[in-house]
C-alpha positions, 0 to 999 in steps of 0.5 A: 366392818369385815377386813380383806384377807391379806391374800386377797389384797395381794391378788388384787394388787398383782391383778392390778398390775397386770392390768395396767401392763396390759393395758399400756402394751395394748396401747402402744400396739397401736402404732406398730398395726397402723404402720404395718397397715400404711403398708398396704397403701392406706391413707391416715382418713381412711385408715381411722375412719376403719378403726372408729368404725369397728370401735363405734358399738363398743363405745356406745354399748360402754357409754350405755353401761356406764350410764344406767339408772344415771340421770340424763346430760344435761346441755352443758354436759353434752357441750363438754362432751362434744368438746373433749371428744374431739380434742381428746380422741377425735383430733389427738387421733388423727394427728397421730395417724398422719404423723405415723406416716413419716416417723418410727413407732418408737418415736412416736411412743416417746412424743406421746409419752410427755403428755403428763409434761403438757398437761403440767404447763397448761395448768401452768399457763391456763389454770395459774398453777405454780411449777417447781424447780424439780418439775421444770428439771423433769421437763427439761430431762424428757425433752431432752431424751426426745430431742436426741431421739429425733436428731438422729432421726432426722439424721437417718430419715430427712425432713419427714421426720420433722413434719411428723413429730409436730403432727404427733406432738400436736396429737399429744397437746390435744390430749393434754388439753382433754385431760386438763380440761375433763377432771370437773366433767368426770366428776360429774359423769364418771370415767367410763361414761365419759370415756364412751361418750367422748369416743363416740363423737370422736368415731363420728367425727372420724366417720364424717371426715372420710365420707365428707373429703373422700369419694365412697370407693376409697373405703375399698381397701386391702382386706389386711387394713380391714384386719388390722383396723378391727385389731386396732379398734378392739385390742388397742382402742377399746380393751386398753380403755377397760383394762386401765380402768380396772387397773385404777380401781385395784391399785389406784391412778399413780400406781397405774400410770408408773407401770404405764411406763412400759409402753414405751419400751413394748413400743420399740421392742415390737417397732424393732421385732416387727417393723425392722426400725433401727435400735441403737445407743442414742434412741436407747439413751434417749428412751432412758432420758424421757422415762426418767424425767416422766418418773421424776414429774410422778414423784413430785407431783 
């Protein structure tokens, strides 16, 4: 057996990480580009539909890489494919557009960011799984870092803010149950084929959303939301996708996932930078609380 030199296991491992704080930082830009673009007058139908549209061929082109000299789905696999597309990308998406409408990037970030939480209780309620005391004193410890989070939002901001969290975290429950439900089909299909499949129903669904509530000339829009949508569809939809995947195969899944742990933090630096959100103690001690309790789910789980 031949044995990997020792630098090059380090390169792998730094290019790795690089990887995965890329990819984290890329994904979390997309609340900043979204916010910047409702700026210019855009609706959460029209806005997606613009960013599933420029993100279609990529997911097609990756579904048919991922699938070469792979057997053809069968019924079943389509059903799931169906299925988690659109609780995974389709609705987890839209929900998350509208609820930008109403509440900070940095907000947003943290309600999105107790996923791994989620996915713990619907293992819990639906698949039987037993959760330890030190997980439930993670879970309280997140939930409460965003429940100071949203309190003073609520505080600076009126009744919007409640509307918009229960849409975001609504998109946050919708992914949770695409990945309690998607570990047997990724299996069966692999990560990137699925990935590509489920984002291609998911950019459809979005596509016929728009054509089926909105008249055609509301797809005419500022050329800023043309730009905006087509740096979100390839910076922070499909490069993260690759750039996480690749991560996972230098450094593994858990390795990856802690050191996604900076995009929440990247979240409300550019929401700051950017979108001149406010950046005070209590959304500082709030962030703190909720990257605590995810990293101490990590450790137990």
């Amino acid at each position: 057996m031949t044995s990997v030199p020792a630098g090059a296991r380090a390169d792998s491992r730094a290019a790795g990480l690089a990887l995965a704080a890329l990819g984290a930082i890329a994904f979390s830009g997309k609340a900043i580009i979204v916010k910047l673009a409702y700026r210019h007058g855009v609706d959460a139908v029209t806005l997606i539909m613009y960013r599933m549209l420029f993100a279609l061929p990529m997911f097609v082109a990756l579904a048919w890489w991922a699938g070469r000299g792979k057997p053809p789905l069968a019924a079943r696999d389509w059903r799931a494919v169906a299925g988690l597309g659109f609780t995974g990308y389709y609705l987890a998406s839209f929900l998350d557009f509208a609820g930008l409408q109403y509440i900070t990037a940095g907000l947003e970030r943290l309600i999105l960011y107790l996923n791994p939480t989620l996915v713990l209780l619907i293992g819990a309620v639906a698949f039987g799984r037993r959760v330890t005391a030190a997980q439930l004193g993670a879970l309280a410890l997140s939930y409460a870092g965003v429940a100071l989070v949203f309190a003073h939002e609520v505080d600076a901001s009126g009744d919007g803010t409640v509307l918009g969290a229960a849409l975001v975290f609504g998109s946050a429950v919708s992914y949770a149950i695409y990945l309690a439900y998607s570990g047997e089909v990724v299996r069966r299909l692999g990560a990137l084929r699925l990935t590509g499949l489920a984002t291609t129903v998911a950019c459809l669904l979005c596509i016929g959303q728009f054509l089926l509530l909105r008249p055609l000339q509301a797809a005419v829009v500022a050329q800023e939301v043309l730009w905006l949508s087509l740096l979100n569809a390839v910076l922070c939809t499909f490069a993260p996708v690759v750039m996480i995947m690749l991560a996972i195969e230098r450094i593994g899944a858990t390795l990856t996932a802690q050191t996604g742990m900076i995009g929440p933090l990247s979240t409300i630096a550019l929401g700051v930078a950017l979108l001149e959100e406010p950046f005070n103690a209590w959304i500082g001690a709030g962030t703190v609380l909720v990257l605590a309790g995810i990293a101490l789910l990590a450790r137990q789980r």
